[in-house]
Every structure is written in structure tokens, then in C-alpha cells.
C-alpha positions in Angstrom: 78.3 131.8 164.4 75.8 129.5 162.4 78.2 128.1 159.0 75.9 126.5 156.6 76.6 124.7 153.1 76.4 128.1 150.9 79.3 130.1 153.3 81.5 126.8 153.3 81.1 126.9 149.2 82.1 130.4 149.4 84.9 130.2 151.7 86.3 127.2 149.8 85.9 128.7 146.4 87.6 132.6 148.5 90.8 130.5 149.1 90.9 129.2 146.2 91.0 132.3 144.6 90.6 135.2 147.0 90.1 137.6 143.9 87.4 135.9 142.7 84.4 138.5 142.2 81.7 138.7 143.4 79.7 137.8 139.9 81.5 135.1 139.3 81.7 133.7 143.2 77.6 134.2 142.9 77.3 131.9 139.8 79.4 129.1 141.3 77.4 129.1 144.7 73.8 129.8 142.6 73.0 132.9 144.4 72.7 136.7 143.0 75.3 138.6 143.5 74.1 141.1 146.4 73.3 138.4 148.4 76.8 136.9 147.9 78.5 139.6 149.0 76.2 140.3 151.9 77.2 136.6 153.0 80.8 137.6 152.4 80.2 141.0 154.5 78.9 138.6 157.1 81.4 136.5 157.4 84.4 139.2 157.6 82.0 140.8 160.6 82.4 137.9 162.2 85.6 137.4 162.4 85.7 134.2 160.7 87.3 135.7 157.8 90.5 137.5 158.7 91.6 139.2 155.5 92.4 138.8 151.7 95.7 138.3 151.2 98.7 137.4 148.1 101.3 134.3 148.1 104.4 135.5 146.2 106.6 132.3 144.4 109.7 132.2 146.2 111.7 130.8 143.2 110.9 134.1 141.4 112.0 135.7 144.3 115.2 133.5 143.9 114.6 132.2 147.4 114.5 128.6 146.2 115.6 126.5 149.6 112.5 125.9 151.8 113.8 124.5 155.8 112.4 124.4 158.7 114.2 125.4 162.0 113.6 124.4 165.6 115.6 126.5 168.0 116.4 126.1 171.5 117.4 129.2 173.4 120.1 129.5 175.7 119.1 129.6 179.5 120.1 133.0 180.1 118.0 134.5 176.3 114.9 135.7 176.8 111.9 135.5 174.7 111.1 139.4 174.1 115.1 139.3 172.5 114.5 136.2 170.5 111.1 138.0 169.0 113.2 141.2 168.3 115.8 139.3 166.9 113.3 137.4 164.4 111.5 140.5 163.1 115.5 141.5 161.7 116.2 138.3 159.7 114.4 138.5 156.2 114.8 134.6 155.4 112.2 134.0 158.6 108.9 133.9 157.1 107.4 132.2 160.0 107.9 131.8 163.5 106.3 130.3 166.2 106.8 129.4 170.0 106.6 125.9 170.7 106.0 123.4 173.4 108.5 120.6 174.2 112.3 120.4 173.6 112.5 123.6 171.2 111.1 127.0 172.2 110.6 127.9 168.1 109.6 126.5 165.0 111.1 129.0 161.9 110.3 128.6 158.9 113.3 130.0 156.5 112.9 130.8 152.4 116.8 131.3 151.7 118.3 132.0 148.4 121.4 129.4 148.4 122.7 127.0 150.7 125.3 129.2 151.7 122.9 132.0 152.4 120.7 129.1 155.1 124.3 128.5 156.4 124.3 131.9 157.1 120.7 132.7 158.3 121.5 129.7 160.6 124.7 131.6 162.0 122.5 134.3 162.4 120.3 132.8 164.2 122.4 131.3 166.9 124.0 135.0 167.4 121.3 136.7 167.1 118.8 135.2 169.4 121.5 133.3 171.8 120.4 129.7 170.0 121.8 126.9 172.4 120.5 124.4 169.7 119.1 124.6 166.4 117.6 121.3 164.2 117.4 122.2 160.6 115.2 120.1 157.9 114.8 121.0 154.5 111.7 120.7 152.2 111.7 118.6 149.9 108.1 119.6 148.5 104.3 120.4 149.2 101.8 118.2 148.7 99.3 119.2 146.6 96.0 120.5 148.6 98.3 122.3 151.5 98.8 124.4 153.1 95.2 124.4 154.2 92.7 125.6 156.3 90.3 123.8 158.6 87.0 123.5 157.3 84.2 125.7 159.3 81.8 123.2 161.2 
């Protein structure tokens, strides 16, 4: 698929605000509005937009400790248990299989230290952990998460 200047204006202003209508994401990109949406339409067909989503604030949530977790698995776990085990702990919001000395990366939004001690604990039981490395963040820098920017 062909990306030109007007869909990378349109996907940058989409995920800035994936609301945006389609009036007033036609003004910024100086094109009507039928032909906006047609490049939208497009561009979901393709594939190269997945889906519209929400972020929720975590603090209003009262999940106010961010950490990352790498896990290593115990030789006898497997990885179909580890996924099951994941899909049960609410605190994971993220999980993914790795290369190198840990077989995940978690990503955790806990409500208390003593509720990440917990989740940890969890963890460990839970998907027979061997080794877990735990870092908490300490904040975002402005402009990420991101995506990459279509050639």
C-alpha cells in the first residue's frame, strides 16, 4: 500500500485524537469531507489501520504504580499455562513473549505496593515463575507511547 503526505496527516492527527470527526479531520488536512473519510475507509481496508480505541487514566482507576515485569519460567512450565495464567491476573495489562534471558515482558498497573507485592506472588504461583525482575516507572515521556510513522 501507497502512504502519501495527506494519509500520514490523517493518521497523525487519528492518534491524536481518534474521535476527531470527520469535518473537522477534513479542515485540518484541506480536503472535503467525503473524500476524507473515503481515505480513512481506505486505510482501515487495508489493514493499516487496526481499530479506534479508548486509554482509561489509571490513577482514576486508583491503579497508580506502573512496573514492568520480566519473568522466567521454570523448566518444567509451559507456555500455553503461563498464557492462561496471564489472561486471570487483572494488574497484567500487557504481556509479551520475549527473546533472551526472560521468556516475558508484563506490564502491571497495581493499586498499592502491597497489591504489586502480591500480583508478583501471583505471578510466580501462578505461571511457575523461576525468576521474575521487577522495575517500576517512574514516568512517560511526553510524545510516547507512539507509533511508527507509515513510509
Amino acid at each position: 500500500m501507497v502512504i502519501d503526505e495527506i494519509d500520514r496527516r490523517i493518521i497523525q492527527h487519528l492518534t491524536e485524537d481518534a474521535r476527531m470527526s470527520a469535518t473537522d479531520l477534513a479542515r485540518a488536512v484541506s480536503m472535503s469531507a467525503s473524500a476524507t473519510t473515503e481515505r480513512i475507509r481506505r486505510l482501515r481496508t487495508s489493514g493499516l489501520i487496526r481499530r479506534f480505541t479508548i486509554e482509561l487514566d489509571r490513577e482514576v482507576l486508583g491503579r497508580s504504580i506502573d512496573a514492568f515485569v520480566d519473568v522466567r519460567l521454570r523448566s518444567d512450565a509451559t507456555k500455553s499455562e503461563a498464557d492462561g495464567a496471564l489472561a486471570d491476573i487483572d494488574a497484567v495489562v500487557d504481556s509479551t513473549h520475549v527473546t533472551g534471558r526472560y521468556d516475558y515482558q508484563l506490564a502491571l498497573a497495581c493499586r498499592d505496593v502491597a497489591d504489586l507485592d502480591a500480583v508478583l506472588n501471583e505471578i510466580i504461583d501462578r505461571m511457575g515463575a523461576e525468576e521474575t525482575n521487577t522495575r517500576l516507572l517512574l514516568r512517560r515521556l511526553d510524545g510516547f507511547p507512539r507509533d511508527p510513522t507509515p513510509d
